[in-house]
C-alpha positions in Angstrom: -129.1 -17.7 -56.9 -130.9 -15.0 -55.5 -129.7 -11.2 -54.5 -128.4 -12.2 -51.1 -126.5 -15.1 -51.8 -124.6 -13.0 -54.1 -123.7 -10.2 -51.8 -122.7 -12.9 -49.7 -120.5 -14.2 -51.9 -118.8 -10.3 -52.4 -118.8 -10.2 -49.0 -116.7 -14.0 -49.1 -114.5 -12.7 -51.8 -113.5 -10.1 -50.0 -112.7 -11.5 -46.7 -110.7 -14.9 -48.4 -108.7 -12.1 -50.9 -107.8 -9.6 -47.3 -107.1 -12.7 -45.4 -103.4 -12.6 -45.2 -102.9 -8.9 -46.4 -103.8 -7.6 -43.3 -100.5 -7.5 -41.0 -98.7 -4.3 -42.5 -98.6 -1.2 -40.8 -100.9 -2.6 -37.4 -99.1 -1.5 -34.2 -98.2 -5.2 -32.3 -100.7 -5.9 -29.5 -99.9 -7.7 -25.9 -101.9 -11.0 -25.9 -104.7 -10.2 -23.7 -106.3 -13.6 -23.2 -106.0 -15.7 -19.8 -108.4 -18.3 -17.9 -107.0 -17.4 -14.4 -106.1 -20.4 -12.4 -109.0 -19.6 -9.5 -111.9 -19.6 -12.3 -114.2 -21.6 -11.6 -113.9 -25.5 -13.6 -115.7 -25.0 -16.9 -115.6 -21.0 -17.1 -113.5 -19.9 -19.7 -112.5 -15.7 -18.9 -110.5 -13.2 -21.2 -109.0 -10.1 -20.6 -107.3 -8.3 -18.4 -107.4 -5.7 -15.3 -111.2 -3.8 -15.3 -111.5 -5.2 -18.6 -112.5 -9.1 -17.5 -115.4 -11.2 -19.4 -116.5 -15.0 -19.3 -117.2 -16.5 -22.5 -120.9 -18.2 -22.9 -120.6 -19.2 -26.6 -124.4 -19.9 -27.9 -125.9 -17.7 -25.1 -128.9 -16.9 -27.2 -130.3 -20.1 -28.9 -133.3 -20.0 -31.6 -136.3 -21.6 -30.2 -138.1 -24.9 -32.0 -138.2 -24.2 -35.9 -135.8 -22.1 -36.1 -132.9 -22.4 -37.5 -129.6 -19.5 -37.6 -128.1 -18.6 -40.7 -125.8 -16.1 -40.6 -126.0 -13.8 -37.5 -125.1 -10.5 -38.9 -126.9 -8.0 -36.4 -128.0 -7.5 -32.9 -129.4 -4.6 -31.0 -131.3 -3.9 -28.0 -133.9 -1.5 -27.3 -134.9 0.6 -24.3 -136.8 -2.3 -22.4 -133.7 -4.3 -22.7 -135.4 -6.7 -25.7 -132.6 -8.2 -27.7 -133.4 -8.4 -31.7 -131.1 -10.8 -33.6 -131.0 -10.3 -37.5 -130.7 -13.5 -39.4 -130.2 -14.6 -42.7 -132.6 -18.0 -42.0 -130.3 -21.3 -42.4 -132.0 -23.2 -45.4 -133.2 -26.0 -43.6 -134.8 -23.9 -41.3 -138.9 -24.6 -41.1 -139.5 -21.2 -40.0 -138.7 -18.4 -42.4 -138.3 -15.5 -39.5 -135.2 -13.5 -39.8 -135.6 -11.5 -36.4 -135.6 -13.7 -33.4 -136.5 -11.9 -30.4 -135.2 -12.4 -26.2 -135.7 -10.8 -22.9 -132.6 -9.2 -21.0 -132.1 -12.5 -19.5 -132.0 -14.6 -22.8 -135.1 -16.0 -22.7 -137.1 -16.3 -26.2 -139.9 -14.1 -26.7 -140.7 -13.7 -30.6 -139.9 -13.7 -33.9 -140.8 -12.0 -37.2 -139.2 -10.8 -40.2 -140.0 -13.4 -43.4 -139.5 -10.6 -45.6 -135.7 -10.2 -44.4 -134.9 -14.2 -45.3 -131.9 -13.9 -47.0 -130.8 -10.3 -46.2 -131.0 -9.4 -42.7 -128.2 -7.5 -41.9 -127.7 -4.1 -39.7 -130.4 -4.0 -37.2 -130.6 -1.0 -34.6 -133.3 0.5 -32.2 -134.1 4.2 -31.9 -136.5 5.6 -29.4 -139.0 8.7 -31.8 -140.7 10.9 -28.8 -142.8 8.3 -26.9 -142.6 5.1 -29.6 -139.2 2.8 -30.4 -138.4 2.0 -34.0 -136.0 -0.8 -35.6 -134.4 0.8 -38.6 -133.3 -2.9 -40.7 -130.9 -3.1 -43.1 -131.7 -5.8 -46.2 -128.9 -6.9 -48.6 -131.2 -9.3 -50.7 -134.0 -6.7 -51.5 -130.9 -3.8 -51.3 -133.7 -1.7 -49.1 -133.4 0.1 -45.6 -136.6 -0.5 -43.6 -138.1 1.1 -40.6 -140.4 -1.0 -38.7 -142.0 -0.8 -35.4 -140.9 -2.9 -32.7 -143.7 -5.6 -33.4 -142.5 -5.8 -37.2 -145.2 -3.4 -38.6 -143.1 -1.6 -41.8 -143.5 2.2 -41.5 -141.9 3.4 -44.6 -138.8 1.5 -47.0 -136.1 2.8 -48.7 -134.1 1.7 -51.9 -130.7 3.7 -53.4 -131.3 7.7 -53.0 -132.4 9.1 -56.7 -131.9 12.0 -55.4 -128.1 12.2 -55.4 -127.4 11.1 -58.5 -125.1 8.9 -57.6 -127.3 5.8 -58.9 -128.5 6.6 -62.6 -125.8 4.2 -64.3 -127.1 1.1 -62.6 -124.6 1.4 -59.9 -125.5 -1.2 -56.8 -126.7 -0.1 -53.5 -127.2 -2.9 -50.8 -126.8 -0.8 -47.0 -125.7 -2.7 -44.9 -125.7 -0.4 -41.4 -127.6 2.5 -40.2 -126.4 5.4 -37.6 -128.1 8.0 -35.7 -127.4 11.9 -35.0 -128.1 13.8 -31.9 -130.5 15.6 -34.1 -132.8 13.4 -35.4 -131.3 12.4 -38.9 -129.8 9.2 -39.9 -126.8 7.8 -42.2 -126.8 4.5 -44.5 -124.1 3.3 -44.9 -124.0 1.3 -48.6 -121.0 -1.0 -47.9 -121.9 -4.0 -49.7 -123.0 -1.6 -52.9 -121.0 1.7 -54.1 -119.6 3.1 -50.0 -121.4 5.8 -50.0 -123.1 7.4 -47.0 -126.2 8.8 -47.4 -127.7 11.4 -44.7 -131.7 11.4 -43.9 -133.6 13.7 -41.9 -136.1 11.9 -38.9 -139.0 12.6 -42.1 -136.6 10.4 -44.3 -135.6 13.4 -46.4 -132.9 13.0 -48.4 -130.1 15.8 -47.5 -126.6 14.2 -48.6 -123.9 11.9 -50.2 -120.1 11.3 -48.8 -117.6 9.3 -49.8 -117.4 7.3 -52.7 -115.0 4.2 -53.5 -111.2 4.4 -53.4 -108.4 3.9 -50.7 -107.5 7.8 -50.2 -108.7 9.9 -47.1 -112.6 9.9 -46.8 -113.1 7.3 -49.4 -114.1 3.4 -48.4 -113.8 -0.4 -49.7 -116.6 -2.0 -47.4 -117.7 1.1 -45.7 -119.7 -1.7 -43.8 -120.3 -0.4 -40.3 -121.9 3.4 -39.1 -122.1 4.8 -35.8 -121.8 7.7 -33.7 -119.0 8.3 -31.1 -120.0 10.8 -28.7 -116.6 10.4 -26.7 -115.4 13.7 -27.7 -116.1 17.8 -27.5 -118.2 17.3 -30.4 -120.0 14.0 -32.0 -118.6 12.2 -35.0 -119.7 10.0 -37.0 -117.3 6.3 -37.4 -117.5 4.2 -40.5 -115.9 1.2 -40.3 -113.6 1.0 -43.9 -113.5 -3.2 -43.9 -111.2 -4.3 -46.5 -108.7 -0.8 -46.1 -108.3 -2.9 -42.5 -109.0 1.2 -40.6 -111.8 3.2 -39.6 -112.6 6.9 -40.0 -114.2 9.9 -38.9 -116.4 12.5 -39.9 -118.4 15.7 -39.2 -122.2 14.9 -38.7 -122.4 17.1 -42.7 -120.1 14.9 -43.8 -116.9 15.9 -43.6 -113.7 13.8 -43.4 -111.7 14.4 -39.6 -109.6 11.7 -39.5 -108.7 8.1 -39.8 -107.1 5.0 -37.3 -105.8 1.5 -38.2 -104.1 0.7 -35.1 -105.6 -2.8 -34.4 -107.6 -3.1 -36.7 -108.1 -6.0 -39.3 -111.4 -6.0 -41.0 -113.3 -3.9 -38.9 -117.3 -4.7 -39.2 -119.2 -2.6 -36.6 -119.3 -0.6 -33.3 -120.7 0.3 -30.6 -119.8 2.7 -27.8 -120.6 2.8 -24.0 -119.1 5.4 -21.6 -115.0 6.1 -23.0 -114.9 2.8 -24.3 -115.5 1.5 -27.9 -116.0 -2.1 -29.1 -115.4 -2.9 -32.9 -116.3 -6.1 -34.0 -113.3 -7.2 -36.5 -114.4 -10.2 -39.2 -110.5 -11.6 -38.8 -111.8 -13.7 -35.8 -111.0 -11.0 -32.4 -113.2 -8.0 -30.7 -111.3 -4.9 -29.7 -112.0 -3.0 -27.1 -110.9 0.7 -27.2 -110.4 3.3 -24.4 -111.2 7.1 -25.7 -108.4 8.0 -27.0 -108.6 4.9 -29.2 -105.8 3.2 -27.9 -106.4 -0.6 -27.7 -107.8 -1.9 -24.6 -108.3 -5.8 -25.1 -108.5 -8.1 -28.2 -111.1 -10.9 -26.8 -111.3 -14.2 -28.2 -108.5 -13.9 -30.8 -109.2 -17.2 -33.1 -107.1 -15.8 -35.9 -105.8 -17.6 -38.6 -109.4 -19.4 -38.3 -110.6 -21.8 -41.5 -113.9 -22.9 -39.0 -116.9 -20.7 -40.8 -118.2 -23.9 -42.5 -117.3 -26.0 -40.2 -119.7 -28.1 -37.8 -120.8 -26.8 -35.0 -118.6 -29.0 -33.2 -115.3 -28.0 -34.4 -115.6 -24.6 -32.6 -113.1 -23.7 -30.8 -114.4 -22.7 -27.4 -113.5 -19.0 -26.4 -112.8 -18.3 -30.1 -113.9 -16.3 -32.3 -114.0 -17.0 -36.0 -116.0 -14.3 -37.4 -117.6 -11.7 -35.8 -119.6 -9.6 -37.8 -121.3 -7.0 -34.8 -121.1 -6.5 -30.8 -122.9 -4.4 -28.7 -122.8 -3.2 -25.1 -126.0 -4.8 -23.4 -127.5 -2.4 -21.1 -126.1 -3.9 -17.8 -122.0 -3.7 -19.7 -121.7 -7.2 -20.7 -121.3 -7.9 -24.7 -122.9 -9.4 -27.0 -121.6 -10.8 -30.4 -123.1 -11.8 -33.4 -120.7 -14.2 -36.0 -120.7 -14.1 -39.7 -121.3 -18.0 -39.9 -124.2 -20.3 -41.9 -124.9 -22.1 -39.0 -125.2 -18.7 -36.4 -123.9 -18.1 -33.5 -124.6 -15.5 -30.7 -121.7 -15.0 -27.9 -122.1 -13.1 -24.5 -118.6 -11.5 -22.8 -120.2 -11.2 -19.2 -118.1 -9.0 -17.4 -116.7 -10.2 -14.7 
């Protein structure tokens, strides 16, 4: 068994032992689901009001020799290229974990055998005139920063520098976020929660937060990003298996924390006032500034499908997503935390 089927299984354990804890203390919310009598036959839309999207399950497909394993990441960058991270499905001929489309959907390329097994958090940052994917790989526990064509520029293991390591405890990052600034945070979910602050030179600068259930400490600190909705930026670390999320100054200082709606939070992303949180108990939340819930999309909770055939999927379900991000033109994309893959568009409607 090698280093990423293991943090898979943490990452199994985790889910199957939260399963049924996670109803205490979450506000109720309204069903938000509805296929409106004048759809169109065969369309299948959820939501509500401004916030209306048609389900197209499978909307990005691997091309010949490929074959999805888990879909645990997707990101888009400046030109509107989509990058799917991949764990590679066993059977699969072809060993690349980063599939790669056009805006439309389209196939263009793929790379990545060196992420087989551990592809995980996958953004794009534009660096003066040149794009960057910062990767995130829970089999060889490393972050990597590659250019857009798959060329490594420099990779990263647990920070010696903080200390925090020295008594063999594990680091496997599992997201990356960006500052206004220039630095970046890891966020070591699947290893010891910490977050750990870089400058653009990949300088070490800092450590915050730690394991435990208390204010500014994580289980799962799995997901990083930065919210820019307010007077000031903050950064928003999902804290999975606590079923919450919470804030922090950009040095690392704990703000505040929310659990209304949420489940097992996984990852963010934010366009305009509005927030989506993909949550690994089967819905995606939408949230309006204030982070009041929006939506919950495709709500396939209790859902005992992540091994099943592909055929057994419920259509406009969710079982597991794992991350979403606004695409350029508003629509949203979702990646699910299944062995067999699965990308979803919400095309606003």
């Amino acid at each position: 068994m090698d280093r990423g089927e293991r943090e898979e299984r943490i990452s199994r354990r985790e889910f199957l032992g939260l399963a049924g804890a996670v109803t205490a203390g979450i506000a109720a919310i309204p069903a938000t689901e509805q296929t409106p009598a004048s759809a169109p036959a065969g369309r299948r839309i959820v939501g509500s009001g401004r916030q209306r999207y048609e389900v197209i399950h499978d909307w990005l497909k691997p091309p010949d020799g490929i074959l999805w394993g888990d879909t645990h990441g997707v990101a888009q960058d400046s030109k509107g290229r989509i990058y799917v991270a991949h764990t590679v499905h066993p059977d699969s001929p072809s060993r690349h974990a980063i599939v790669v489309f056009d805006k439309n959907g389209t196939f263009l390329t793929s790379w990545g055998e060196r992420f087989a097994g551990g592809a995980h958090g996958i953004e794009a940052r534009k660096e003066g005139r040149e794009e960057f994917l910062y990767h995130c790989d829970i089999a060889h526990r490393k972050v990597v920063k590659t250019k857009l064509d798959g060329t490594v520029v420099w990779e990263k293991g647990a920070p010696e520098e903080s200390g925090l390591y020295r008594k063999g405890e594990p680091f496997v990052p599992t997201n990356v976020a960006f500052s206004p600034d220039g630095d970046f945070y890891v966020a070591d979910g699947y290893g010891s929660d910490w977050i750990h602050q870089y400058r653009l030179d990949g300088s070490y600068v800092r450590s915050f937060g730690g394991r435990g259930t208390e204010p500014g400490r994580f289980r799962t600190a799995h997901g990083i990003w930065l919210d820019n909705r307010g007077r000031e930026p903050l950064l928003v670390i999902t804290d999975r298996a606590n079923s919450r999320f919470q804030y922090f100054t950009l040095d690392g200082k704990y703000v505040s924390g929310a659990a209304t709606g949420m489940r097992m939070p996984c990852n963010f992303d934010v366009r305009g006032d509005m927030m989506v949180v993909a949550d690994l108990k089967s819905v995606v939340t939408l949230l309006d500034r204030d982070n009041r819930v929006m939506a919950q999309l495709c709500d396939g909770d209790p859902s005992n499908l992540r091994s099943a055939p592909r055929e057994q999927f419920i259509p406009g379900r969710f079982i597991h997503p794992h991350d979403a991000v606004f695409l350029q033109n508003g629509d949203i994309l979702v990646a699910e935390w299944v062995p067999i893959g699965r990308i979803t568009l919400l095309k606003r409607v």
